[in-house]
Structure formats: C-alpha cells, structure tokens
C-alpha positions in Angstrom: 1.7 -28.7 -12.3 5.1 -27.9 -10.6 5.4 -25.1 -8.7 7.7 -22.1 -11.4 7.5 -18.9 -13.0 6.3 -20.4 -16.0 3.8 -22.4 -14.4 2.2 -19.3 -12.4 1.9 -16.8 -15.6 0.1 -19.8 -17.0 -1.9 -19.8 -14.1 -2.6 -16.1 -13.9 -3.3 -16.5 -18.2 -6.2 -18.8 -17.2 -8.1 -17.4 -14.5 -7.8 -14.0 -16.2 -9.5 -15.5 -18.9 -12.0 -17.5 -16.7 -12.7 -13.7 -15.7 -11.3 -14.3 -12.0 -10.9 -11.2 -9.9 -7.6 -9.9 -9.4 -7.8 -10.5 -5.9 -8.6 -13.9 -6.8 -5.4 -14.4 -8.7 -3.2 -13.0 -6.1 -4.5 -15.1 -3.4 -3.9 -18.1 -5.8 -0.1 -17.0 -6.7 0.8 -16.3 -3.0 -0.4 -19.9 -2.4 1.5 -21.2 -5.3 4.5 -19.1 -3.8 4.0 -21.1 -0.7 3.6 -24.0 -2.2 6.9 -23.8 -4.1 8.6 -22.5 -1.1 8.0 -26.5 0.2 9.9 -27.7 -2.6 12.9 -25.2 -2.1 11.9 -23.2 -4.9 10.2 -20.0 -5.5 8.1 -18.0 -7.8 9.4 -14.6 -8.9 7.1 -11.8 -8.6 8.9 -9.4 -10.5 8.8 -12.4 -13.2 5.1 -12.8 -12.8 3.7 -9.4 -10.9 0.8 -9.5 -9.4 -2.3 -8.1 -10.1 -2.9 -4.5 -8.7 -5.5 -5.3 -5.3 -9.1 -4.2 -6.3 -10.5 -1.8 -3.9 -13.9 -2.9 -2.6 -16.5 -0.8 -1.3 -17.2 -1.9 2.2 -21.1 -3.5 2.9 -22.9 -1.5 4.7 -26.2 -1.9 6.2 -29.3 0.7 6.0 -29.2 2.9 9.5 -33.0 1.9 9.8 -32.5 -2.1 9.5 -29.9 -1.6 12.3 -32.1 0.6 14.9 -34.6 -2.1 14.2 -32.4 -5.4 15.1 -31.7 -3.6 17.9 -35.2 -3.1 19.3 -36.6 -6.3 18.0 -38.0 -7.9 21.0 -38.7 -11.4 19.3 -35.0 -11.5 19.0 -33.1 -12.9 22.4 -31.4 -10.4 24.6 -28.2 -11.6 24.5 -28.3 -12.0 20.3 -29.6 -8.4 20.7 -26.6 -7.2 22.6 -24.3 -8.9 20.4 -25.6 -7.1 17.5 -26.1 -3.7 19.6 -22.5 -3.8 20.5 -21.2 -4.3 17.3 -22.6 -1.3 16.1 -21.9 1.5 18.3 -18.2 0.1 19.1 -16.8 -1.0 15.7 -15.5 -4.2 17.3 -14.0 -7.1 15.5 -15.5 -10.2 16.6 -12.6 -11.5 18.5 -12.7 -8.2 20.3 -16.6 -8.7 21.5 -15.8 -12.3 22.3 -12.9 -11.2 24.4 -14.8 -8.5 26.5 -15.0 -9.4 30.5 -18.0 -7.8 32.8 -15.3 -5.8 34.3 -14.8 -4.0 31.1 -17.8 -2.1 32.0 -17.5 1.2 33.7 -20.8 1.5 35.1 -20.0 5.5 36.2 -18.6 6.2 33.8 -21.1 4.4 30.7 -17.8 2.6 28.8 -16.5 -0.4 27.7 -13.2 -1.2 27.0 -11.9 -3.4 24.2 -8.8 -5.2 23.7 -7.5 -4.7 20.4 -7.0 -8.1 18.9 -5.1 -6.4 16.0 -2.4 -3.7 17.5 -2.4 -4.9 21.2 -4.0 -1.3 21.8 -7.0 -1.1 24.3 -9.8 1.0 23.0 -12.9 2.7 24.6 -16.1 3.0 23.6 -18.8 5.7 25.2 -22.2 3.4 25.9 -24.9 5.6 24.5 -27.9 6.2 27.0 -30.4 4.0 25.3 -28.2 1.0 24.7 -26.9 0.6 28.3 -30.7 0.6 29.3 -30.7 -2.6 27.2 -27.3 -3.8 28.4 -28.2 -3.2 32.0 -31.5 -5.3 31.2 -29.4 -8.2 29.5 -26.7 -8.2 32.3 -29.7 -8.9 34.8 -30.8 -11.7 32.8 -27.2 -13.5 32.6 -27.1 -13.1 36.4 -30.5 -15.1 36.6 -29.4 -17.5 34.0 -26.0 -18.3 35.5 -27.3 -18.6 38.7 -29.7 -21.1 37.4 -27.5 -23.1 35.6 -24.7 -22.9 38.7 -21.8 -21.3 36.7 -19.9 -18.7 36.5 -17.8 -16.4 34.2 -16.2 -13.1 34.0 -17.2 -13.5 30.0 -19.8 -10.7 29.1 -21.9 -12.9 26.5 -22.3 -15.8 27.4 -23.4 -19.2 25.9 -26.4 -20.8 26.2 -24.7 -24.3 26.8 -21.6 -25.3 29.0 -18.8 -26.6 26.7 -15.4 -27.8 27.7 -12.3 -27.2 25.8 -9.1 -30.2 25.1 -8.0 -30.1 28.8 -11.6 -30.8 29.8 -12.3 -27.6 31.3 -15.9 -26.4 31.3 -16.4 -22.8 29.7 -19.5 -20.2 29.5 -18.8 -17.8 27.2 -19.7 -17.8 23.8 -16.8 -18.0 21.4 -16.2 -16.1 18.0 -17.6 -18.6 16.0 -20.6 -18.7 18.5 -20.7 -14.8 17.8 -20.7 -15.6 13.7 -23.8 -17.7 14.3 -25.7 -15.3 16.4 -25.2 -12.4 13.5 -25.9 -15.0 10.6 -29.6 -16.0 12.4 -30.2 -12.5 12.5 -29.1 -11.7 8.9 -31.9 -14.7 7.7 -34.2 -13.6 10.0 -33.8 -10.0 8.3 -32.9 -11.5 5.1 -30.3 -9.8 4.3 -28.3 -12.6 3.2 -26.8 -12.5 -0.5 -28.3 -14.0 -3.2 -26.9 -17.4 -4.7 -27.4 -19.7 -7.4 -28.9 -22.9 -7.4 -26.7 -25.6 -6.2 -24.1 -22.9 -5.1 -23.4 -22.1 -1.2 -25.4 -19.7 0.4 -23.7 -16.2 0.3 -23.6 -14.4 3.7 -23.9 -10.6 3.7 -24.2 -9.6 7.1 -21.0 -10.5 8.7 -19.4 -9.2 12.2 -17.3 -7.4 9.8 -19.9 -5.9 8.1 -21.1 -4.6 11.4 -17.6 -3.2 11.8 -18.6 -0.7 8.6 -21.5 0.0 9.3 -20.6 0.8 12.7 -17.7 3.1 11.1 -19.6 4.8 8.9 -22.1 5.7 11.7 -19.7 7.2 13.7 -18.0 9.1 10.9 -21.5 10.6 10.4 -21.8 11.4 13.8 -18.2 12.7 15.3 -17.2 13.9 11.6 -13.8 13.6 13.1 -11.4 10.7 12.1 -9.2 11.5 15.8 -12.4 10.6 17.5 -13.7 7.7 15.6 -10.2 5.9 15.6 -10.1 6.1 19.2 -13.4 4.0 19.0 -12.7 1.5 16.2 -8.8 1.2 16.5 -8.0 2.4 13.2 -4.5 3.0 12.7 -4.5 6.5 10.8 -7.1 9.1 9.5 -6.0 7.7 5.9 -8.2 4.3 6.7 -11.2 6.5 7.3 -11.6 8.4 4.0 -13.7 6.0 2.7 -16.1 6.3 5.9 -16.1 10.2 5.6 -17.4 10.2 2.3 -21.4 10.5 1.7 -23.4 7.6 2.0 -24.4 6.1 -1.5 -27.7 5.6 -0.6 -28.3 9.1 1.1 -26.8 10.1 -2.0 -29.6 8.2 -4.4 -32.4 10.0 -1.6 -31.1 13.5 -2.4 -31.2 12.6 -6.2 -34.7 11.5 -6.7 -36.3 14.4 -7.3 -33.5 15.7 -9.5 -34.3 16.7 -12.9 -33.1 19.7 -14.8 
C-alpha cells in the first residue's frame, strides 16, 4: 500500500469497521502522514479528516489502596518512597527520576521538581507523615551507599551500579527503573488490567496513573485549581475540570442507599 489520500480513507474505512478507536485511527493516519512525507508526498487531512480525539476518563486509584502502598512495610523503602512521592506531588516520572537530595528543603518540608514538560520548577509541600518516612528512607540510602562505596546527588537510588556508553558508573535509578518499581507494586496489589489469553498483560497502575490520582487528591483537598497547578505543573485551571468534579466512586457510595 502506497502512501495517498485514497489509500488512508481506505485505511480509516477498515479499522472503523474492525471497530478501532478513533484514537487508534488517528495515530495510524499521522504515521501514514509520516510515512508519506519519506516519499515526498503527503496525505491531505482536509481530504481524509481525522477522527474527532475521544476523551478518556483518567484511571484513578481508590484513596484507601494508596494510604495502604504507602504504609506497607513488606514493601522496600525506597519502592515505598517512589510510590509515596508520586502521590502527594503529581510528578511525571522523568520528574521523580530527575530529583537531587538537594531538592529537599529540610526547614522548610519541600521538594522541588523540575518540570520535564514547560522547563518550569515546581514545589511540592512534604506532608508531616510522609517526610517521617522520607527522613527514614534517606537514612537508609546513606547506610547503603556508604556500604557499597558510592555516591550520588540522585534521591532514589538503584540497587545496582550501572554504567552508561562512555563507561561511566551511575547510582540512581532511571525512569524505566521507576516503571518497574510501580509495576511490582501494581502485581503485588493486583491492580493490573485484565487480559486475554495469549494477549500481553495489561498494566493499570502506571507513574501516570499516579499523576491522577495524585491530582485528584489534591483537587479534593485545596479545592482550588491556583493551588494544585502550582503542585502538578498544569498549565491552566481548564486542565483541572476534570479533577474538580466528584469522584465516580464517592458518587456510587452516596447512591447506595438511594431509592425513592
């Protein structure tokens, strides 16, 4: 199949009738508009328009499963952290991987976060209870780089020393190390999706489903959109409607003893 107008509304004909998501089709004609783009040609949009976007609801996890990944004691203090900082700051996870121990203001109970996305810095107030555990993990990092005879300004750390092209050895954990800590803690909790036999395991609980969650929370808890996106780096109060609205399943609470 060439690359052409004629060729993409086929296209677009058969996944809508393979019942493909309209997201699904306009990732597939933006690659085909690449992909023409190689051959010095292109594909019209006006000739084939794309899809409207659908609007997803955002995943977002129970308040309770959260409180209790965060005081689960069989899970490693470091994981913990990851996890407990996630949810109070709305970090993406290049953000988390990103943040130094001098991002901590200790007097002031804060961490700063570069914004990966607008170049902004952010700052997040550390709530009482989880700088108790972040003092405890930061303790334990000492011990175990001391141990192991390395050091880095990284705030979580790995538990191995890798070394990038150049050959330089490294100690913090990267993003993808960060993915793998929040996927072991989604099995452990199951809260990964379902998936069909033979099919790839579908992953619910994503850094970026931490980011909602985290979002939501604080929309419940400031109530003001100013305040929240100078925490999670949202660009305007119109990004936050969503957030501001009740929670479906505070909703389905209120509405179980409802009967006329």
């Amino acid at each position: 199949m060439e690359p052409s107008n004629e060729n993409a509304l086929l296209l677009k004909a058969a996944m809508r009738q393979k019942g493909r998501s309209p997201n699904a089709i306009r990732q597939y004609l933006w690659a085909m508009k690449y992909w023409a783009k190689s051959y010095g040609k292109d594909i019209d949009f006006k000739a084939v328009p794309l899809p409207k976007p659908e609007k997803t609801v955002p995943k977002i996890l129970d308040f309770q499963v959260v409180r209790d990944i965060i005081e689960d004691e069989g899970l490693s203090i470091r994981d913990r952290v990851i996890f407990m900082v996630f949810a109070f700051t709305a970090c993406r996870v290049g953000e988390l991987a990103s943040i130094n121990i001098g991002d901590i203001d200790h007097k002031a109970r804060t961490l700063l976060i570069h914004d990966t996305k607008t170049r902004k810095e952010k700052v997040a107030p550390i709530p009482p209870r989880y700088y108790s555990i972040l003092t405890v993990y930061l303790d334990a990092r000492a011990r175990y780089l001391a141990h192991i005879g390395r050091n880095t300004d990284a705030l979580i750390v790995s538990e191995r020393t890798w070394t990038d092209g150049d050959g330089k050895p490294h100690n913090e954990l990267t993003s993808d190390g960060i993915r793998q800590a929040i996927y072991r803690i989604g099995e452990r909790y199951g809260i990964d999706g379902p998936s069909q036999p033979g099919e790839r395991r579908k992953r619910m609980l994503h850094p970026h489903t931490m980011r909602h969650t985290a979002t939501t929370k604080l929309m419940d808890q400031l109530g003001n959109p100013e305040e929240v996106m100078r925490i999670t780096g949202h660009s305007s109060s119109d990004m936050l409607d969503w957030y501001s609205h009740p929670h479906m399943e505070r909703i389905k609470a209120k509405m179980e003893s409802f009967s006329y």
